[in-house]
C-alpha positions in Angstrom: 0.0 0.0 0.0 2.9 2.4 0.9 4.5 1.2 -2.3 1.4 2.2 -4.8 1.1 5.8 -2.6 4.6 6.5 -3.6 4.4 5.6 -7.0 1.3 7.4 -7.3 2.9 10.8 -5.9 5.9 10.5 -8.0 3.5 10.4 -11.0 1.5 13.0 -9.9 4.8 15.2 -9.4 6.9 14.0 -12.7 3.1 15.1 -14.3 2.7 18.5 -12.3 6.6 19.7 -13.4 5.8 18.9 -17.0 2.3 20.9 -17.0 4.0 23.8 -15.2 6.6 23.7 -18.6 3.8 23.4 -21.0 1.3 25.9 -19.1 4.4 28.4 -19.2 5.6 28.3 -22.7 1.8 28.0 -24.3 -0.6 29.0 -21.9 -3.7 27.3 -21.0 -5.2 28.1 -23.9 -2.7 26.6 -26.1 -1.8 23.8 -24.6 -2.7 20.3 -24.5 -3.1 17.1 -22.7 -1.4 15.4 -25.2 1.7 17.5 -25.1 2.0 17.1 -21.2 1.7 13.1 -21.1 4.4 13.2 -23.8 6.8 15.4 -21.5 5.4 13.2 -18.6 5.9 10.2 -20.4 2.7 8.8 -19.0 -0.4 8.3 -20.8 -3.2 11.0 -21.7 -6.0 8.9 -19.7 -3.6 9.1 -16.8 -3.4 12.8 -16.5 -7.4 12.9 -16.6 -7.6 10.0 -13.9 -5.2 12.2 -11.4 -6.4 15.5 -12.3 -9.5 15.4 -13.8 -8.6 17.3 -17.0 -6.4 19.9 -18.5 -8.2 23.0 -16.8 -8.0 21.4 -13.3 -4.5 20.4 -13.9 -3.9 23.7 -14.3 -5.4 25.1 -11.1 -3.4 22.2 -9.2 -0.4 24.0 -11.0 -1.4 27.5 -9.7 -2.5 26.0 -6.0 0.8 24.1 -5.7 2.6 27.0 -5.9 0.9 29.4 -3.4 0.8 25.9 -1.1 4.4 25.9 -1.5 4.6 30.0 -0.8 2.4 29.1 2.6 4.7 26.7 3.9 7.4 28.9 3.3 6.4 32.4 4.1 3.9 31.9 7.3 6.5 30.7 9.7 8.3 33.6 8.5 5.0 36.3 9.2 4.3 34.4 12.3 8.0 34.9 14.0 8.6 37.4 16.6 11.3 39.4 15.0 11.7 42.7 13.9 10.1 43.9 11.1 13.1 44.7 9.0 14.2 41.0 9.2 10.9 39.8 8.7 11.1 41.8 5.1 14.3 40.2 4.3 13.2 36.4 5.2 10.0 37.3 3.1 11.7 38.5 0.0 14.7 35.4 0.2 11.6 32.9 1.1 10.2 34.3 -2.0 13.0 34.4 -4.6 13.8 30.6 -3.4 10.6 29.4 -4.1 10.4 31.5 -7.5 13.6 29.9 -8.6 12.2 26.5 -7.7 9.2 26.7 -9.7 11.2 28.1 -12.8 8.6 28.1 -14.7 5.9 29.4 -12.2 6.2 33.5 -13.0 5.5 33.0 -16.6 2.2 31.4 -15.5 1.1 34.0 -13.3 2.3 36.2 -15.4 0.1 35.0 -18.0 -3.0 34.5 -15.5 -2.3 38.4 -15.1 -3.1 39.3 -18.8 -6.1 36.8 -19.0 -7.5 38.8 -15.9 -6.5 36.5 -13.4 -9.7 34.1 -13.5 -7.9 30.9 -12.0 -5.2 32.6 -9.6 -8.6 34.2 -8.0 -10.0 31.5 -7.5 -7.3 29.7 -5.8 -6.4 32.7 -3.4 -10.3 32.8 -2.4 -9.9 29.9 -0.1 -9.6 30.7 3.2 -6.2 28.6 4.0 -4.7 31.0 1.6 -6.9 33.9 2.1 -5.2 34.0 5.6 -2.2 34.1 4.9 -2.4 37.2 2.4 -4.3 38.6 5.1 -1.3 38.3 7.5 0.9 39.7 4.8 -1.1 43.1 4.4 -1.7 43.4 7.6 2.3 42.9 8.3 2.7 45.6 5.6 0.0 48.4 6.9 1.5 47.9 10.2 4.7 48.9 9.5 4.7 51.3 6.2 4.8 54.6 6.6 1.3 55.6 4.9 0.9 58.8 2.7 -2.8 58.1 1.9 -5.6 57.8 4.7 -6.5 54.0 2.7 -4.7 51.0 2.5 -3.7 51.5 -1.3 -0.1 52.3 -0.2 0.0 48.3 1.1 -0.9 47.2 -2.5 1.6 49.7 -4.4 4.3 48.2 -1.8 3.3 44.5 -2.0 3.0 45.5 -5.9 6.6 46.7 -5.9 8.4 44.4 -4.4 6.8 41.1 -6.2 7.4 42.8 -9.3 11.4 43.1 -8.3 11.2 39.3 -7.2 9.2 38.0 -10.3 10.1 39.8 -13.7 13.9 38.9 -12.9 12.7 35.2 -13.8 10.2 36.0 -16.0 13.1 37.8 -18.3 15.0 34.5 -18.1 15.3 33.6 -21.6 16.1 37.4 -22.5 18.8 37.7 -19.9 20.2 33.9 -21.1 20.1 35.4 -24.9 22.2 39.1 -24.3 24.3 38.3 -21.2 24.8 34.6 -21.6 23.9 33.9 -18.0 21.5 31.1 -16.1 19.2 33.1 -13.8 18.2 30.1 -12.3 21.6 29.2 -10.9 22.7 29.3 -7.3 25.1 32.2 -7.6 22.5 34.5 -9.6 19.7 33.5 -7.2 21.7 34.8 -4.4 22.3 37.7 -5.5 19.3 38.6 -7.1 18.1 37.9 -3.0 21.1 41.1 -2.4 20.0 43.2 -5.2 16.1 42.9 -4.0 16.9 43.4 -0.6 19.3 46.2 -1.2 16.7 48.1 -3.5 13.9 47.5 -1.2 15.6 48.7 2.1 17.2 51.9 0.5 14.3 52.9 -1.8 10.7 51.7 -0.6 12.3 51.5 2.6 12.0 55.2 3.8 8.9 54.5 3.9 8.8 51.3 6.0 9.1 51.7 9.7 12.4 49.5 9.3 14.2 51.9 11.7 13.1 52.5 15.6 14.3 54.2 18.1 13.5 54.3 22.3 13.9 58.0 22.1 11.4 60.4 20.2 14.0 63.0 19.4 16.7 60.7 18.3 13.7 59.0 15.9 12.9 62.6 14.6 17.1 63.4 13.9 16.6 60.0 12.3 14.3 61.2 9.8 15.6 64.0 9.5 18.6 62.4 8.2 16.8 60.2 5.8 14.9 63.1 3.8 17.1 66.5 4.7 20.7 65.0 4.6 22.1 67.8 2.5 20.8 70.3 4.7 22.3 68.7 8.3 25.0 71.6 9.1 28.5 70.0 9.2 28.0 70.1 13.3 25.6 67.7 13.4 27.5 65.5 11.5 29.9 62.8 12.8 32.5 60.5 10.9 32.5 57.3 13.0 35.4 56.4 15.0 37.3 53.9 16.0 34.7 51.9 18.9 32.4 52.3 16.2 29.7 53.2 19.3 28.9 56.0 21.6 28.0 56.1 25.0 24.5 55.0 24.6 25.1 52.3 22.1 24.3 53.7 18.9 26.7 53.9 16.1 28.6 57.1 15.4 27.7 56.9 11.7 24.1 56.9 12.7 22.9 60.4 11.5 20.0 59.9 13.7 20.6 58.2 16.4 24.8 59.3 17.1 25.5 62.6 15.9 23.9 64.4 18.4 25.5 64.0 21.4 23.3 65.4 24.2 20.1 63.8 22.4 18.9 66.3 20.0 19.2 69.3 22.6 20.8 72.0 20.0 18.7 75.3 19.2 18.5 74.4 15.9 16.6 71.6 15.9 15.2 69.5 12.8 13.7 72.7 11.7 16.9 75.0 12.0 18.9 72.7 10.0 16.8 72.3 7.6 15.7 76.3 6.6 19.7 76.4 7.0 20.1 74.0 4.3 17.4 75.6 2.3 19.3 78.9 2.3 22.7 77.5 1.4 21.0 75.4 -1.7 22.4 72.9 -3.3 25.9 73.3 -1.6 25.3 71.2 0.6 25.3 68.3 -1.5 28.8 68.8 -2.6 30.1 69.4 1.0 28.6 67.0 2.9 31.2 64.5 4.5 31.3 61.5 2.4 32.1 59.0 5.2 28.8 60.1 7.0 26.5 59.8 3.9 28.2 56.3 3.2 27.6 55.2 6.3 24.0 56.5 7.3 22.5 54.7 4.0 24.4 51.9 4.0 25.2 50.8 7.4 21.9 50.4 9.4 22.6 47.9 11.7 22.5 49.9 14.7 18.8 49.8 14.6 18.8 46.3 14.1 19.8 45.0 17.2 
């Protein structure tokens, strides 16, 4: 009995990878049973005894993959740790599983142009429902909104899939002009960097990646995010040797070292920012180097 069960799941799997390379070059649509026993190398009549059909064999294709994303992504959502490292599991979780099921973001790519009838339909059960549930909720927690609705959640969601999925999508195109595999270990890896890396120093202003115990060393921190330029040179520190102050937080840290009595100078956010109004684009081309390098680059103070 535990013989026939295996035999029977490594049909149904050597049947499922085949349909997933069909469904991805051709479409639904274009596709046939035929041309997925062939790849199979199982009968027609088989296919139709496991699945039922070529449009259900399709939705099996589309619900094994956001299975496999469940499995994957809500231990990560469920973990108590920070939010910033709960990005980056999410985004590597994702790429893994995108490079897995090579030929996956074609398909859903497709099911985008046709409307989306049969990716809908799988993401209305509730076991799946949930879990993008948890995800927006995860995201509207912790974005910095600039709209009183939740349409900021699906442009950031919307963002960062896009960076995870079009990179295999392109796979062929990329193969053709730069003679490289996107689906090998070295490119998925740094494909994880590159997403990561664009997400935390773009989008990532906007994601309350950053916190701090103290509400004027948060507002410095902004400060230094969005008015960098304009911070007069004696706010600025280059970091030294310890590589921490006093209270723990890195030098580098525009907002959370340079100050060293906590934010207590006249000036304030304010001051230094009409100052750097007045002096223009200056600024820019004075501003020490080491302490723009390290404020957008080295964030780990706030990550521990």
């Amino acid at each position: 009995m535990k013989r026939k069960q295996e035999h029977t799941e490594k049909t149904e799997t050597r049947i499922l990878s085949a349909a997933e390379k069909v469904f991805a070059e051709k479409g639904l649509k274009g596709s046939t049973v035929n041309e997925v026993a062939e790849l199979a190398e199982v009968t027609p009549s088989l296919i139709h005894y496991h699945f039922g059909g070529k449009e259900n064999l399709y939705k099996t294709v589309i619900e094994n993959f956001y299975v496999g994303a469940e499995r994957r992504l809500l231990p990560v959502i469920m973990a108590d740790i920070k939010p910033q490292e709960k990005l980056k599991q999410l985004i590597a979780a994702g790429i893994d599983l995108l490079a897995e099921k090579d030929h996956v973001a074609r398909i859903l790519l497709r099911e985008s142009i046709d409307k989306g009838k049969y990716v809908n339909e799988v993401l209305s059960k509730p076991y799946l429902r949930e879990m993008f549930e948890m995800t927006e909720q995860f995201v509207f927690s912790n974005i910095e909104r600039k709209r009183d609705d939740r349409n900021d959640t699906i442009h950031l969601i919307s963002n960062v899939f896009g960076l995870m999925t079009i990179f295999f999508v392109a796979a062929s195109t990329i193969k053709e002009f730069w003679k490289k595999d996107v689906f090998s270990r070295k490119m998925i890896e740094e494909r994880k960097e590159e997403v990561i890396d664009f997400v935390f120093n773009g989008i990532g202003r906007r994601f309350k990646l950053f916190w701090c115990p103290d509400p004027q060393r948060e507002a410095l921190f902004w400060m230094g995010c969005f008015v960098l330029p304009a911070v007069p040179d004696r706010f600025v520190q280059a970091p030294n040797s310890t590589g921490r102050d006093k209270d723990g937080w890195k030098d580098s840290c525009l907002g959370c070292g340079v100050v060293r009595d906590g934010g207590s100078d006249p000036a304030g956010p304010s001051g230094a920012r009409s100052a750097g109004h007045r002096r223009g684009k200056e600024d820019r081309r004075h501003a020490p180097a080491s302490s723009v390098d390290s404020h957008h680059t080295d964030r780990s103070c706030l990550d521990e």
